[in-house]
Backbone as CSV, one residue per row, in Angstrom:
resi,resn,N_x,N_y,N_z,CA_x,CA_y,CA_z,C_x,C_y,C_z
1,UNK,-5.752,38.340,-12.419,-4.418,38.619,-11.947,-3.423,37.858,-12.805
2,UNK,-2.174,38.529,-13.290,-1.675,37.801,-13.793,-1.048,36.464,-12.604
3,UNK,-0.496,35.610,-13.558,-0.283,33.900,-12.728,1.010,33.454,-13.744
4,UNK,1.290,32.484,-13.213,2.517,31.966,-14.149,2.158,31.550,-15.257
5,UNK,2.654,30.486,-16.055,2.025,29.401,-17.147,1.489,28.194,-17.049
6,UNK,0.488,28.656,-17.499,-0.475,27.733,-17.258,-0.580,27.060,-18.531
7,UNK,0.393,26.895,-19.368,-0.268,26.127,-20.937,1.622,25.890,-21.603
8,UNK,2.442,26.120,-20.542,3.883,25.447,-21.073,4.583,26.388,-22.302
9,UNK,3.831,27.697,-22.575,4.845,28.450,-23.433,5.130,29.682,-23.493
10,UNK,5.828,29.653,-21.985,6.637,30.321,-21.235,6.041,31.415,-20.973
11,UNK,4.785,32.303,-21.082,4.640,33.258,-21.072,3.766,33.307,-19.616
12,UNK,3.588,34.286,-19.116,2.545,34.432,-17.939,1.124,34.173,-18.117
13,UNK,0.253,33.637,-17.522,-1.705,33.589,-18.061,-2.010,33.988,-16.864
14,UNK,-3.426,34.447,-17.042,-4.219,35.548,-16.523,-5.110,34.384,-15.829
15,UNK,-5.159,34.472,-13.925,-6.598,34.202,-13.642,-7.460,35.313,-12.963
16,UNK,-8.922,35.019,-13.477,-10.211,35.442,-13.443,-10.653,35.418,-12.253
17,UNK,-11.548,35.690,-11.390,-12.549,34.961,-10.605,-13.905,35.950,-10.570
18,UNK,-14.995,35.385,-11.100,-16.076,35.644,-11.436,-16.471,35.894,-9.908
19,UNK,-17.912,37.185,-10.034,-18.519,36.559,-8.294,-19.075,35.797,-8.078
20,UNK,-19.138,34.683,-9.040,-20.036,33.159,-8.429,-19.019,32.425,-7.697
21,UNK,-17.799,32.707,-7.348,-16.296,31.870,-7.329,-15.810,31.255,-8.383
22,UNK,-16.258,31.286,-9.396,-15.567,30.249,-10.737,-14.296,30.776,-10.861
23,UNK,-13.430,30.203,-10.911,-11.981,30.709,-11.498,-11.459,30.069,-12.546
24,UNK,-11.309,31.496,-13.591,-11.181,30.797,-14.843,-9.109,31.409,-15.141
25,UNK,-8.619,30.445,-15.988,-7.495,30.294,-16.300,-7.490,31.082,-17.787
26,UNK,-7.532,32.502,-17.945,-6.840,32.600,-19.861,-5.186,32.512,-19.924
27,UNK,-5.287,32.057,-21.415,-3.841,32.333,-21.500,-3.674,33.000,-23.117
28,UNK,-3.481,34.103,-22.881,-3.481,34.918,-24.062,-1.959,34.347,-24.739
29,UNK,-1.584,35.055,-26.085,-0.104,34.951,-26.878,0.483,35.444,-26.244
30,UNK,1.898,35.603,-26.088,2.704,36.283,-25.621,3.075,37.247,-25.791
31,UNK,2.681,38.145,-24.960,2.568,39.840,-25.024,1.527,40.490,-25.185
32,UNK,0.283,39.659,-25.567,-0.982,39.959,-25.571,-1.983,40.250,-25.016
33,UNK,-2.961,41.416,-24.470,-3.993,41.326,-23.595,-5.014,40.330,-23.316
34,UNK,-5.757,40.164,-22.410,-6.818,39.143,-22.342,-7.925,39.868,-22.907
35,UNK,-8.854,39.003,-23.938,-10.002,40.042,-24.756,-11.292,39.013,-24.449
36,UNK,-12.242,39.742,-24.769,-13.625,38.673,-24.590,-13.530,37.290,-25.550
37,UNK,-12.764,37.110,-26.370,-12.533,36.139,-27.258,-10.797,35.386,-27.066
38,UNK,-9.874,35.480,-25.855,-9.118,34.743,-25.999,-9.724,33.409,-24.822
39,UNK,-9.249,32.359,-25.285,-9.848,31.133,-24.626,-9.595,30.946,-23.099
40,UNK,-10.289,30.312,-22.614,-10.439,30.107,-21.120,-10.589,28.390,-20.470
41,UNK,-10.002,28.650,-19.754,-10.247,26.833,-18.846,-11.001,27.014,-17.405
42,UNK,-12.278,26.185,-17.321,-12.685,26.153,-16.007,-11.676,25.806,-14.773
43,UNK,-11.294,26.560,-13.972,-10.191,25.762,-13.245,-11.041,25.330,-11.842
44,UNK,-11.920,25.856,-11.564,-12.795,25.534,-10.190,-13.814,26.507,-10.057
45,UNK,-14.826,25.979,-8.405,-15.944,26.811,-7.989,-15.370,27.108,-6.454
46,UNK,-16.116,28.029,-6.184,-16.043,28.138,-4.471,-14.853,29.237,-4.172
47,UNK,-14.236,30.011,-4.986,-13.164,30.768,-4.880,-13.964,32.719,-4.376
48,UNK,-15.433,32.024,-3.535,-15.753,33.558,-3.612,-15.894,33.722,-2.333
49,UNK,-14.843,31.972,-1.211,-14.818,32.433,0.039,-13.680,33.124,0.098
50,UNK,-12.469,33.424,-0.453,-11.310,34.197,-0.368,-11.581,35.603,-0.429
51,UNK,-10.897,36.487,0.445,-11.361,37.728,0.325,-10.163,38.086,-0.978
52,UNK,-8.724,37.718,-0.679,-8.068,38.116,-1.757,-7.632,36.603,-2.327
53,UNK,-6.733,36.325,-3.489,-6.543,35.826,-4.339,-4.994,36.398,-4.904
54,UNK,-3.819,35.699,-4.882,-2.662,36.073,-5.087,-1.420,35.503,-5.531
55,UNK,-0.468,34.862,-6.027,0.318,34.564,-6.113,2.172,35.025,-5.377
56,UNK,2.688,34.082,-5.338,4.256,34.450,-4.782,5.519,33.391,-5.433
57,UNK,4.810,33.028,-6.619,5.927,32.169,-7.243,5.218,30.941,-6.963
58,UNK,6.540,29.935,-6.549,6.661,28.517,-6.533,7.094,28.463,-5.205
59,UNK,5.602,27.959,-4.326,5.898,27.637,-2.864,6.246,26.225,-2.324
60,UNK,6.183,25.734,-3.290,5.639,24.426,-3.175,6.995,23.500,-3.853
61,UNK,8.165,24.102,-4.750,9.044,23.752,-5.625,8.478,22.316,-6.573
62,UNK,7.350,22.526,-6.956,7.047,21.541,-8.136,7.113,22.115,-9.708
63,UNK,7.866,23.591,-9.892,8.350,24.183,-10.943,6.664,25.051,-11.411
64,UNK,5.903,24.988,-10.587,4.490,25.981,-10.789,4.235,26.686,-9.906
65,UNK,4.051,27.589,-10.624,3.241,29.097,-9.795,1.981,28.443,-8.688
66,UNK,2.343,28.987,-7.072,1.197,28.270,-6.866,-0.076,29.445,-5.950
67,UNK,-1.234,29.266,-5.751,-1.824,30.568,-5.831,-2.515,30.493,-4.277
68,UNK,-2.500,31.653,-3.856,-2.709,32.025,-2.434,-4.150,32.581,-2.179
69,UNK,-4.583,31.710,-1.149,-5.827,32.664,-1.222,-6.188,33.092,0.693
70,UNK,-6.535,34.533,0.780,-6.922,34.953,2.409,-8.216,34.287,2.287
71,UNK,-8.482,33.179,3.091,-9.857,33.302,3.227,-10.793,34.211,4.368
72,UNK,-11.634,34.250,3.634,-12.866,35.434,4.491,-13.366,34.871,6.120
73,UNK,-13.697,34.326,6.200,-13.838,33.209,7.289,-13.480,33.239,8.087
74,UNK,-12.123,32.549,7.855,-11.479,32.951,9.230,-9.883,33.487,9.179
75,UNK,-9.920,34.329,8.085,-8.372,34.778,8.040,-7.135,34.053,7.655
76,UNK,-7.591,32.733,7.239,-6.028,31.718,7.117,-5.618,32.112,5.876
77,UNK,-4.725,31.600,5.649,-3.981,31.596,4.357,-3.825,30.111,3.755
78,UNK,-4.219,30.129,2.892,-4.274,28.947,1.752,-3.208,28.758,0.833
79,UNK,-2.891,27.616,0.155,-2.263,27.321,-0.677,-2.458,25.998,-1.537
């Protein structure tokens, strides 16, 4: 899904989530697709209790995108 910036140059980066839960962070060039060869950051595990995975900006006003997740479980909403 696209996500805000995650690497400070200005452009939007792409997170992943594998079905093991790994969620990975790319951040392609600006204007660029994500390809099997642009680089990636482990950002965490366990993201395969969320049924969805989402963003809504900056909830939090610390100037970052911050990311939402439904968990499966029991329906809450995360942040």
């Amino acid at each position: 899904m696209p996500f805000g910036d995650l690497n400070g140059d200005r452009c939007n980066d792409v997170l992943v989530r594998r079905t093991d839960g790994l969620l990975r962070g790319y951040k392609p060039a600006c204007g660029k697709a994500v390809t099997p060869t642009t680089s990636c950051t482990k950002l965490g595990t366990g993201f395969q209790a969320y049924k969805t995975l989402t963003t809504a900006g900056d909830l939090t006003g610390d100037g970052r995108a911050d990311l939402l997740g439904w968990k499966t479980s029991t329906g809450g909403l995360t942040f």
